[in-house]
ZALUM-87310 format. One line per 3 residues: their letters; for each residue x, y, z of C-alpha. Coordinates in nm, 4 decimals, always signed. Layout:
REM residues N
a> X:Y:Z; ...
END
This chain:
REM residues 341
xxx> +10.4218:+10.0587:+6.7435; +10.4352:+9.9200:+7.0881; +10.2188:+9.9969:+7.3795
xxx> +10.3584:+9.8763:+7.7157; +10.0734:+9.8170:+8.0106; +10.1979:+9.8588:+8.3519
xxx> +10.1496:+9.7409:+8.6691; +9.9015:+9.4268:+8.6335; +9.9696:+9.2918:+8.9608
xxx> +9.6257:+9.1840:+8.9730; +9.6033:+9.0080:+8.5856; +9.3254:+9.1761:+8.4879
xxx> +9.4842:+9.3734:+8.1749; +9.6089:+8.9943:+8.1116; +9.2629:+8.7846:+8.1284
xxx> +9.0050:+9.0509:+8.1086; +9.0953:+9.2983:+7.8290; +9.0489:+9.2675:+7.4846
xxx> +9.3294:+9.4044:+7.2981; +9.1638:+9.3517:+6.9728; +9.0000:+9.6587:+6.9233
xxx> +9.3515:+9.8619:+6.9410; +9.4022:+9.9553:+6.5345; +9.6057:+9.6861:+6.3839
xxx> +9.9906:+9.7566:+6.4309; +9.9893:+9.8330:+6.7072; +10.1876:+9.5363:+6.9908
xxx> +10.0903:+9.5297:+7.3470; +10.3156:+9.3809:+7.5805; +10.1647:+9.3672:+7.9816
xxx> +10.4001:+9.3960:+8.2507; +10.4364:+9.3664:+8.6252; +10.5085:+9.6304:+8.8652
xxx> +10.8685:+9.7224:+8.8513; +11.0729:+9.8656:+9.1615; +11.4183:+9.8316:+8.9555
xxx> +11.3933:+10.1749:+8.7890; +11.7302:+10.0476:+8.5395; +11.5017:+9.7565:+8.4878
xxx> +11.2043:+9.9382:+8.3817; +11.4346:+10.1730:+8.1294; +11.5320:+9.8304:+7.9655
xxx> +11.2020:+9.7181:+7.9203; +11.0353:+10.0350:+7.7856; +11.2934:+10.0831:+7.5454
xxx> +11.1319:+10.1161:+7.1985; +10.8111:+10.1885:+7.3330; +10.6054:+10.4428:+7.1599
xxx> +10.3484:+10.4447:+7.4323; +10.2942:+10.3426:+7.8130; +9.9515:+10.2733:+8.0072
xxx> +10.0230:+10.3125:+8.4027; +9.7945:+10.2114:+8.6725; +9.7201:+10.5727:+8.9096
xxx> +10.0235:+10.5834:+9.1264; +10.1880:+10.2577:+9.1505; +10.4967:+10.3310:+8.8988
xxx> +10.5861:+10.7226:+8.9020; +10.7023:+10.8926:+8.6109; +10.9148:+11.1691:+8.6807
xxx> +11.1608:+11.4249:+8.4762; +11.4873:+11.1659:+8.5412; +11.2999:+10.8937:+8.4263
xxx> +11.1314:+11.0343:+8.1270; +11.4479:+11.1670:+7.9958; +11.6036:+10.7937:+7.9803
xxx> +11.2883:+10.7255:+7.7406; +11.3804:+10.8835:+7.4108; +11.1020:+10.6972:+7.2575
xxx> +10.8279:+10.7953:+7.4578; +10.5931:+10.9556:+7.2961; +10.2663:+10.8970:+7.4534
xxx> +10.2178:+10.8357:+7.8472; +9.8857:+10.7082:+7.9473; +9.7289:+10.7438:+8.3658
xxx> +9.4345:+10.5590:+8.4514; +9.2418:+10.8502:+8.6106; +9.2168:+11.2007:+8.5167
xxx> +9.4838:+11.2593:+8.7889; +9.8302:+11.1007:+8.8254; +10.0300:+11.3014:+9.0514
xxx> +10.3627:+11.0890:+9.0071; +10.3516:+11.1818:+8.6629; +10.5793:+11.4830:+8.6100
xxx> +10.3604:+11.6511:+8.3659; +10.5431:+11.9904:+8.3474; +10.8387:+11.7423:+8.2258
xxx> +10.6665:+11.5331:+7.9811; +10.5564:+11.8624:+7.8303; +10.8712:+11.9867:+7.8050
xxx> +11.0287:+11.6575:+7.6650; +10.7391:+11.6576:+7.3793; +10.5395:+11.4004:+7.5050
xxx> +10.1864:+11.3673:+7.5153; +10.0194:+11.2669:+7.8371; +9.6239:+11.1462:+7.8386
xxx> +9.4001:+11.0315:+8.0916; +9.1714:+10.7531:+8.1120; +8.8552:+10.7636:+8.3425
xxx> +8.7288:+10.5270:+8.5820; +8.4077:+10.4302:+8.6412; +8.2117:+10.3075:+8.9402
xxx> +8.1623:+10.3766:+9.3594; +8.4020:+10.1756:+9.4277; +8.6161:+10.4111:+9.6969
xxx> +8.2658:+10.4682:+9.8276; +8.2436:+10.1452:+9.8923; +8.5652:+10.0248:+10.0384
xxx> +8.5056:+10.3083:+10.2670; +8.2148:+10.1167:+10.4411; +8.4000:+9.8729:+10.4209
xxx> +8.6733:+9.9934:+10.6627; +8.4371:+10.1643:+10.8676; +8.2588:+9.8407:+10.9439
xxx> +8.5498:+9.6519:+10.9925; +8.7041:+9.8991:+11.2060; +8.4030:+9.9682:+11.4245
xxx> +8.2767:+9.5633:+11.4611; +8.6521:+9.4908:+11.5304; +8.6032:+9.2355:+11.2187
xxx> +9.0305:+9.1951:+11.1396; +9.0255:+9.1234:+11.5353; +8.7560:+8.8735:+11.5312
xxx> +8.8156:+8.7286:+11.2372; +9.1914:+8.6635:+11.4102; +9.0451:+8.4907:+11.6906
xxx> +8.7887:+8.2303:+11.5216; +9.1410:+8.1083:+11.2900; +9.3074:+8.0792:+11.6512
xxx> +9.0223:+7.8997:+11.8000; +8.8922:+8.2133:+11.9986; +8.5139:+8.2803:+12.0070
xxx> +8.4204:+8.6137:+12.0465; +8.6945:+8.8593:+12.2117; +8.5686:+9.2557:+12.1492
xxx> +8.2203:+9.4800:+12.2008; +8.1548:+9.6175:+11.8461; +7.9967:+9.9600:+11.7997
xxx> +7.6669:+10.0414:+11.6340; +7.6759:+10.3102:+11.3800; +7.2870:+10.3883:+11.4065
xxx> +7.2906:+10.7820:+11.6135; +7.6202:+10.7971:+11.5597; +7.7780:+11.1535:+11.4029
xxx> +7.9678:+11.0388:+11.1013; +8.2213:+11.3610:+10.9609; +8.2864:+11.3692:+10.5960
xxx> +8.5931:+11.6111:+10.5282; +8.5395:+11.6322:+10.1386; +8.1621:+11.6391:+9.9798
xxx> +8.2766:+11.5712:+9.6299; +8.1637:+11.2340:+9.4260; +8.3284:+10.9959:+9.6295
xxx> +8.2073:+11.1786:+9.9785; +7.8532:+11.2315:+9.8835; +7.8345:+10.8901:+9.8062
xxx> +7.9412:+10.8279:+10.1791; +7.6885:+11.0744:+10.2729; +7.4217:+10.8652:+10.1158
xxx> +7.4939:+10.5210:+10.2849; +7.5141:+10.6907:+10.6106; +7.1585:+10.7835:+10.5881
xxx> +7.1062:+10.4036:+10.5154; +7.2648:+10.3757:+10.8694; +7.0529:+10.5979:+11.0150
xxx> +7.3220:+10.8683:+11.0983; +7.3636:+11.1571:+11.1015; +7.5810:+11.3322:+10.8470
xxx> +7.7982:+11.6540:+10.9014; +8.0551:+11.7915:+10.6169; +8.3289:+12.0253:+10.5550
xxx> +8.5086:+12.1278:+10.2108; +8.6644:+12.4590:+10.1502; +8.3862:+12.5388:+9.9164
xxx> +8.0730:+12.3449:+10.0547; +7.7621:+12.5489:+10.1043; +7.4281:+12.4722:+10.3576
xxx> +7.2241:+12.4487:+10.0277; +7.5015:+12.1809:+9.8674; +7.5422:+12.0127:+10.1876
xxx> +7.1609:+11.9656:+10.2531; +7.0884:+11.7920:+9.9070; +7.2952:+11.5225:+10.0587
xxx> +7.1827:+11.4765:+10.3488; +7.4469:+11.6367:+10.5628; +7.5086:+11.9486:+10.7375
xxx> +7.7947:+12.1960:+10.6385; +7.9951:+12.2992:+10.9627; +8.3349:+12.4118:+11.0286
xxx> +8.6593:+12.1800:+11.0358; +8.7010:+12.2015:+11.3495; +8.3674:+12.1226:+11.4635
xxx> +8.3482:+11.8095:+11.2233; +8.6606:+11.6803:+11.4244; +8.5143:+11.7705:+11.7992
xxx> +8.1768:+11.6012:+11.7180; +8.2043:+11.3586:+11.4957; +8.2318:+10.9793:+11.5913
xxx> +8.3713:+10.8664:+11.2501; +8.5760:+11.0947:+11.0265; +8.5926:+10.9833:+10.6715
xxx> +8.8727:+11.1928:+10.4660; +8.7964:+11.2287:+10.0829; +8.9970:+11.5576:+10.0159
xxx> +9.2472:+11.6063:+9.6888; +9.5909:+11.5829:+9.7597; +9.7240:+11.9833:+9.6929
xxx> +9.9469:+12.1889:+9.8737; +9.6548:+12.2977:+10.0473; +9.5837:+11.9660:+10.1621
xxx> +9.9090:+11.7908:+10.2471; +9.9221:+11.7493:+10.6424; +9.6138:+11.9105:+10.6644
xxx> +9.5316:+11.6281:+10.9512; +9.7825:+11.7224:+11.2395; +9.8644:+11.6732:+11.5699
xxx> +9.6107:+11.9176:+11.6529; +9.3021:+11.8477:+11.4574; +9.3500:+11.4969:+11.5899
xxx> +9.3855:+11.6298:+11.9477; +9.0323:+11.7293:+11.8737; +8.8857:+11.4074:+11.7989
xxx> +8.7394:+11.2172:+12.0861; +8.8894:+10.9526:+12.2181; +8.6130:+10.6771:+12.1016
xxx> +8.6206:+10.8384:+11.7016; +8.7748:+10.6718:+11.4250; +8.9701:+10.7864:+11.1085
xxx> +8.9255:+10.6367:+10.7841; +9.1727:+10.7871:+10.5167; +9.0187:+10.6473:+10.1248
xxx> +9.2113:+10.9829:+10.0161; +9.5523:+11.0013:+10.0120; +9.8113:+10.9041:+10.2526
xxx> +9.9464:+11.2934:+10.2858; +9.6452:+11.4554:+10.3941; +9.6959:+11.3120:+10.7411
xxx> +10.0222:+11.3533:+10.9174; +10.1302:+11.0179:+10.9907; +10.3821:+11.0475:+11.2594
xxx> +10.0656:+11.2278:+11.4546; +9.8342:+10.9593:+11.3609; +10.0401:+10.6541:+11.4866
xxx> +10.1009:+10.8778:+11.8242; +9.7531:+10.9159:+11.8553; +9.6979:+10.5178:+11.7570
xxx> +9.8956:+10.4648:+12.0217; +9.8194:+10.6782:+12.3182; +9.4635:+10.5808:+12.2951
xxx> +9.3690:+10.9172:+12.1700; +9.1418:+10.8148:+11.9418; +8.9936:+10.5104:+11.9081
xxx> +9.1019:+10.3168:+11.5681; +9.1734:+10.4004:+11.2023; +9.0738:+10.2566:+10.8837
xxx> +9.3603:+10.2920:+10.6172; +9.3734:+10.2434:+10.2151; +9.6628:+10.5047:+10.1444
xxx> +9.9685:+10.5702:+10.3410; +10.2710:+10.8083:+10.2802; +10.4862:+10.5293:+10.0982
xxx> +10.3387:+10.2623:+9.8739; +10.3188:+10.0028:+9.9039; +10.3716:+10.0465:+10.2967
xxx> +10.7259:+9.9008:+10.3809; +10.7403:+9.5440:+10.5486; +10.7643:+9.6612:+10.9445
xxx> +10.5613:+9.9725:+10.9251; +10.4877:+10.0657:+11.2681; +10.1341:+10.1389:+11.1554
xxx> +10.1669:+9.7031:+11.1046; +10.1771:+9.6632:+11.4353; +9.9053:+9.7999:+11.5784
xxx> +9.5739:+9.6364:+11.6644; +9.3368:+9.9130:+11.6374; +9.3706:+9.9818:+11.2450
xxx> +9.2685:+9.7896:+10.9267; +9.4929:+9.7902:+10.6707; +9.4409:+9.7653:+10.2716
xxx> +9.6745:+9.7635:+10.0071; +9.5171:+10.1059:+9.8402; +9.2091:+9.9340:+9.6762
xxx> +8.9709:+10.1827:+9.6751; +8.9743:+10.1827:+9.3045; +9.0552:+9.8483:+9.2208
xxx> +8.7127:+9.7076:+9.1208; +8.5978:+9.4854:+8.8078; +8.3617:+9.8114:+8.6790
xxx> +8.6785:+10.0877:+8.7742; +8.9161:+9.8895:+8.5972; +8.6941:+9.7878:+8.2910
xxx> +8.6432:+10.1578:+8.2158; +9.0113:+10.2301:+8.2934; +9.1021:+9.9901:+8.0404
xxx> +8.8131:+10.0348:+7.8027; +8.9081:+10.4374:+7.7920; +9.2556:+10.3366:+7.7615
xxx> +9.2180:+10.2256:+7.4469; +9.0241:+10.5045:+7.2833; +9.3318:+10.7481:+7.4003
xxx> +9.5301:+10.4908:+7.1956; +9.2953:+10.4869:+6.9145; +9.2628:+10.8872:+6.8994
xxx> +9.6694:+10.9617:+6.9343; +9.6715:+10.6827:+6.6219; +9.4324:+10.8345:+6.4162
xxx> +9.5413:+11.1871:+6.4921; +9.2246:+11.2709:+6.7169; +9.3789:+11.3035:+7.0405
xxx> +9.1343:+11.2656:+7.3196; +9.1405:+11.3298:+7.7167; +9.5338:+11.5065:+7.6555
xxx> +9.5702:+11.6634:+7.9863; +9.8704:+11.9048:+7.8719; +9.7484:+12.0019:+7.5607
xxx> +9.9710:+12.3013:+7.5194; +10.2274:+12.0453:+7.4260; +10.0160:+11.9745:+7.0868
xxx> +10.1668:+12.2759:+6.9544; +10.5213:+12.2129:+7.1001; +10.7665:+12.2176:+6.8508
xxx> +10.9359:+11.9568:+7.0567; +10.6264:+11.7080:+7.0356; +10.7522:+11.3865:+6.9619
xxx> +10.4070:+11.2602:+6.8244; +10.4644:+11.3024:+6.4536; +10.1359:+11.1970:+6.3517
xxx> +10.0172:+11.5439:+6.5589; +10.2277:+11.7347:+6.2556; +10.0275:+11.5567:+5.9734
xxx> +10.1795:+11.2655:+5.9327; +9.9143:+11.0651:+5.9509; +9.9601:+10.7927:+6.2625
xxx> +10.1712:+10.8124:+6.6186; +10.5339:+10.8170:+6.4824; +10.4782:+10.7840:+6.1431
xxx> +10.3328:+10.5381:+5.8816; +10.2518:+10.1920:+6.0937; +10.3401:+9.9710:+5.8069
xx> +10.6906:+10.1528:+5.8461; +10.6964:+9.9128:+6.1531
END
C-alpha cells in the first residue's frame, strides 16, 4: 500500500515525522506542492491513499476521477473545502480528517495587527535601506478592537485584547450578550462593529452565507484610521472593494493571511501597496498545528488499515456499494491482504 503526503513545502513531514508507527506495509512517499495537475495524476498513480495539507492542492470531481486507485483521501483539518466531497462519495472513496492542534491563527493574528498598526514591514524596510525611523505607530491600549466571528480562534483574540487593555466588541450570527460577556467582549450588531471599531479582525467560516460578506459597503463604514485583518478566508471580504478602499485612503491598512487565489499571483495589486502586510496563509502553519496534523494523520491511516475507520467525514459512503475500500467489506486491511503487496 502506498500513502502519498502532499504539499511539504516547508519539510516538516520530511524531518519531523516519524513514519514508523504507520502498520508495516504500508510505503510513504512525501511530495512537493504540485501546480501541473497531469503531473500530479502521474505521481499518484497506484496510490491507495493521499494526505493533503488544508487547501494548498484541491481535489475536485475531474481530478478524482483520473485516480482509479484512490481509495482513501486524507485533509489536515476537519474542513477542506477544495475537496469535492459529494464526488469522492460518489466515486467510493473514503475521505477523513485530521485535527490540528494549537492557537496558532490566534496568534498570527497579533501578529498582523502589530505589524500593521507599528508600521513594522515599513520600518523594518527602512533600517535595511539605511533609514532610521520613517512612520508614527499606533497604540492599541483604548482602542475598540471588532471581532466578526467569536468561535475558538476569535475568542482567543478576544482574550489577548484584554491583555492590551481594549476594549472588545463581537458579532456572529448566533452570538449572545451572555456568550459574548464570558469573553470579555460585547455582542453588537454588524454594522455597529464596522462604524466603531478601530481594528476589525475577521474569523468567520467560509459558507455561502459568508462569501463577500465584507463589501463595498460595510467597508464604507469603517473609519478611515481602522484596519482589517482577514486570518479567515480570502472570500469573506470582497477584494476588488478592499484594494479600492486600500487605495483611496478609506481605511487605514490591512493585515492579510488569505486572499482569493493562493498562493497570491506574482504582481497582485494588493503587492503593491504600502499599507498592508502580507503572509503566505500561515495561520496554521506552526510546529504544535502541524505535529497534531501529522500525528492524527496517521491514526486515520492506522484505523482505515485495521478496518476501524476514524474521523470519516462522509460516512454514508461506508455503506456505498461503490466503496473502493475493500477492507470496509471484511476483507480484513485497505485493499486487501498487505502481504498481497
Amino acid at each position: 500500500m502506498k500513502l502519498a503526503v502532499l504539499d511539504d513545502v516547508e519539510g516538516f513531514a520530511r524531518t519531523q515525522v516519524d513514519w514508523r508507527r504507520l502498520p508495516g506495509g504500508v510505503d510513504v512517499e512525501v511530495l512537493d506542492r504540485y501546480d501541473d495537475i497531469d503531473a500530479l495524476v502521474r505521481h499518484l498513480r497506484g496510490c491507495e491513499m493521499v494526505l493533503g495539507m488544508r487547501e494548498r492542492t484541491p481535489f475536485p470531481r475531474s481530478l478524482l476521477e483520473r485516480l482509479p486507485d484512490l481509495q482513501l483521501l486524507i485533509t489536515t483539518g476537519m474542513r477542506n473545502a477544495s475537496f469535492d466531497i459529494a464526488a469522492a462519495s460518489d466515486l467510493g472513496i473514503v475521505v477523513a480528517g485530521a485535527p490540528g492542534a494549537g492557537q496558532g491563527t490566534a496568534e498570527l493574528t497579533w501578529a498582523l495587527i502589530l505589524a500593521v498598526q507599528r508600521r513594522l514591514v515599513v520600518e523594518d524596510r527602512a533600517v535595511r535601506d539605511g533609514r532610521w525611523g520613517t512612520t508614527v505607530g499606533a497604540e492599541l491600549a483604548g482602542r475598540t478592537l471588532g471581532i466578526l466571528g467569536l468561535g475558538r480562534v476569535g475568542s482567543a483574540v478576544a482574550k489577548v485584547a484584554r491583555a492590551f487593555d481594549m476594549r472588545v466588541m463581537a458579532w456572529s450570527r448566533s452570538l449572545t450578550p451572555d456568550r459574548a460577556a464570558a469573553h470579555g467582549a460585547d455582542a453588537v450588531a454588524k454594522d455597529e462593529v464596522l462604524r466603531r471599531a478601530d481594528i476589525v479582525s475577521v474569523h468567520v467560516r467560509l459558507t455561502d452565507e459568508t462569501r463577500g460578506m465584507i463589501g463595498a459597503h460595510e467597508l464604507g463604514l469603517l473609519r478611515a484610521t481602522a484596519v482589517v485583518i482577514n486570518t479567515s478566508r480570502g472570500p469573506v471580504i470582497d477584494e476588488s472593494a478592499l484594494l479600492a478602499a486600500l487605495r483611496s485612503g478609506a481605511i487605514a491598512g490591512a493585515g492579510l493571511d488569505v486572499y482569493h487565489e493562493e498562493p497570491l499571483p506574482a504582481g497582485h495589486p494588493l503587492t503593491r501597496l504600502d499599507n498592508v502586510v502580507l503572509l503566505p496563509h500561515r495561520g496554521y502553519v506552526t510546529d504544535a498545528g502541524f505535529a497534531a496534523f501529522y500525528r492524527n494523520a496517521i491514526e486515520v491511516v492506522e484505523g482505515m488499515v485495521t478496518g476501524r475507520p476514524v474521523r470519516v467525514l462522509n460516512p454514508d459512503v461506508l455503506d456505498s456499494p461503490h466503496l473502493r475500500a475493500a477492507h470496509l467489506r471484511g476483507r480484513g486491511t485497505l485493499g486487501g491482504s498487505m502481504h498481497d503487496r
